[in-house]
N, C-alpha and C positions, 0 to 999 in steps of 0.2 A: 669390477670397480663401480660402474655404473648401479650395478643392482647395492652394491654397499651403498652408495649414497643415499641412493632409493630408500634401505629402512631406518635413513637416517634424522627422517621426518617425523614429527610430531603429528597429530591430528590437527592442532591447530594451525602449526604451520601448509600441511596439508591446502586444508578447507582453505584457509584464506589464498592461497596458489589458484586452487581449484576455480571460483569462484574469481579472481580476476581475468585467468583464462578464458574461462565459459561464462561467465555470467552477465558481470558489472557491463552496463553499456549498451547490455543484447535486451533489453526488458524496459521498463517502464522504472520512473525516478521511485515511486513506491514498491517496487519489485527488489530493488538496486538495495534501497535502505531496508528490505526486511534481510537479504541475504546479509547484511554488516549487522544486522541485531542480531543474528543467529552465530555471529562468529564471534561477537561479544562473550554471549554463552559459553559457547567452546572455549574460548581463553581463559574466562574467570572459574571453569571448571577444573580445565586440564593441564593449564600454562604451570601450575604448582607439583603437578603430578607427573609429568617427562612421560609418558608414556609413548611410544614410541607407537605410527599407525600400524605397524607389519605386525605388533604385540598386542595387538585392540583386540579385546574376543567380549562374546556374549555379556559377560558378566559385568566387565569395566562398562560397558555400552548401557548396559541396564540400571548398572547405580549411575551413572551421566541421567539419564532421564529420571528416573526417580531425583534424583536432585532437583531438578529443571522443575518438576509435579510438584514438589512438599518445600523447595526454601522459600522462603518468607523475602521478599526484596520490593522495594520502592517505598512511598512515602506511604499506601496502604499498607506494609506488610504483608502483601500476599503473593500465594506464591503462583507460577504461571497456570494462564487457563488449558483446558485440556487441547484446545484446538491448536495454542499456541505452540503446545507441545508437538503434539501432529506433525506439525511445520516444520520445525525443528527437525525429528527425526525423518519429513519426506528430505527433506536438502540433505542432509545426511548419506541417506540411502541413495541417491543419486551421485553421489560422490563417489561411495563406495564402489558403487559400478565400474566409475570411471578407473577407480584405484587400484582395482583388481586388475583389470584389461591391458593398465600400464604398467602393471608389478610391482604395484608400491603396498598392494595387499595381497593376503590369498585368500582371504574367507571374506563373505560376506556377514559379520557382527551386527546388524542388522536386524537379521529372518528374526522373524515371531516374538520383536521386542513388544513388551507392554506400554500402553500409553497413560499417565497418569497425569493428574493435574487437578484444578478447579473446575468446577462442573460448564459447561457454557451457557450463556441467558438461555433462557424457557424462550421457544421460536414464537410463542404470542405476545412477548413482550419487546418484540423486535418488529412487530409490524403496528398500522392503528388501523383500525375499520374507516369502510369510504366515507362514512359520516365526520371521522374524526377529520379526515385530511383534507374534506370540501371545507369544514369550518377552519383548519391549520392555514390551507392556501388563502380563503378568504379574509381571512385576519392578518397575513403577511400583507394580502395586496393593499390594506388598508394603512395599511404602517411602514410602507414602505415609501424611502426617501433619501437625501444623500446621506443624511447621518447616519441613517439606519439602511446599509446598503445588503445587509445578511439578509433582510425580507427580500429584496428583488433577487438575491441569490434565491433563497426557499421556492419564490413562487416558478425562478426559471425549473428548477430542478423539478417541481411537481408536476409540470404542464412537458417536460420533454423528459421523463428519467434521465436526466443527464449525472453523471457525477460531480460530486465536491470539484474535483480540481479542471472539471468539464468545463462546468457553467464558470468559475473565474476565471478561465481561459479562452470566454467569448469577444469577440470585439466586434463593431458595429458592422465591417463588412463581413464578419459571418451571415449578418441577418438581411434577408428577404422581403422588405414589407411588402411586396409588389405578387409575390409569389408566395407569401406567407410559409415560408420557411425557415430553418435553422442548419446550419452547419457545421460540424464537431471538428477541429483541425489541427486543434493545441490544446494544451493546457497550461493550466497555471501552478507553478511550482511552488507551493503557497510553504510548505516547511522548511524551504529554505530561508523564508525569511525576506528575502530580498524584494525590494522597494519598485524596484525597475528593471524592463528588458529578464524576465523570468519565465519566458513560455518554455515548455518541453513538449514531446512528444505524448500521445494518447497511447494506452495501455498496451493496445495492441491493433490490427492491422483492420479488424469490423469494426472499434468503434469509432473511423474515421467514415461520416455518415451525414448525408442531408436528410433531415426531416419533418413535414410540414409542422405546423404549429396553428394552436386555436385563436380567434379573434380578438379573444380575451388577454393572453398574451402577449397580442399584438400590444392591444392596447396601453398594457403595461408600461412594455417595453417604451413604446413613445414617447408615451410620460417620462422616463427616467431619461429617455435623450431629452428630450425640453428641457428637464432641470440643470443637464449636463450645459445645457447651451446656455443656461441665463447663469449659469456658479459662474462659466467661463466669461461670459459677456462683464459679470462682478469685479473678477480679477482680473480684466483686462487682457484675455487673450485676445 
């Protein structure tokens, strides 16, 4: 009886089991939101298709990702990137694992899929030379102000590789002026949207990290608390 209800899963309903189990919760708020884009995929794929996961072989596996490579979707018309692909079928594959072990499959449909897609940026147009980012950081630090609060993001992230949702997830006692350091502890959960009270957790377990910081910096930084204190001294806190 058990094992009947067992093939009595879809892959979609699968994957999303799967993933609340194991996943959702255990990882980083960007980790959490790529595994729900990927079950997106799976449902707008297979949700029409009933294919049940004990029936999944090679072939259905392989037109699933070839779909995923060549259909045309979003407001570009294009269809996903190859890497995105990748992704796709590593969660997949992990799945599969599990689903074998627990009997809800017996073959891995998986082995020696093709990966297809959109090519991925050329890796030189994904970085800029030191000259470009001495003159990028020094033109944020120039421009940087309450209104334009993305330059003191830019310049924190260039002077400490911190991440996007790193550096918006700084607060003044992370920072050291005495000891001229920085401290990574939260982040800012900036896709959700929300206004207030939005810190989460950091990706994972290294990049909770103190570490020094340049003078320059410092100085920055300073600056943008002075302004902080004269906006507040304005409206009266």
């Amino acid at each position: 009886e058990v094992a009947g209800k067992r093939k009595d899963l879809t892959m979609p309903e699968y994957f999303d089991r799967w993933i609340k189990l194991y996943k959702l919760g255990r990882h980083s708020a960007v980790t959490d939101e790529w595994y729900q884009v990927v079950s997106g995929y799976i449902h707008d794929y297979f949700d029409t298709r009933r294919i049940m996961l004990a029936d999944m072989d090679r072939m259905a596996y392989q037109a699933f990702l070839d779909w995923c490579g060549t259909n045309p979707r979003g407001k570009r018309q294009m269809p996903l990137s190859r890497s995105t692909v990748t992704r796709i079928n590593s969660y997949i594959k992990s799945m599969v694992q599990d689903a074998i072990e627990d009997n809800y499959a017996t073959r891995d449909f998986t082995r020696r899929a093709i990966i297809s897609g959109t090519p991925s940026k050329d890796e030189s147009k994904k970085y800029v030379s030191l000259e470009e980012f001495r003159k990028m950081i020094t033109l944020a630090e120039q421009s940087a102000d309450l209104s334009h609060m993305s330059n003191y993001i830019a310049v924190c992230m260039g002077y400490t590789g911190a991440r996007f949702e790193e550096a918006l997830g700084l607060t003044w006692d992370n920072i050291d002026f005495e000891a001229r350091t920085v401290t990574f502890a939260h982040s800012w959960r900036y896709k959700t949207r929300k206004q207030t009270d939005n810190f989460g957790p950091l990706k994972n377990p290294q990049s909770y990290r103190t570490i020094p910081i340049p003078g320059r910096l410092i100085t920055v930084l300073k600056r943008l608390q002075q302004e902080q204190r004269v906006a507040f001294v304005k409206d009266g806190w």
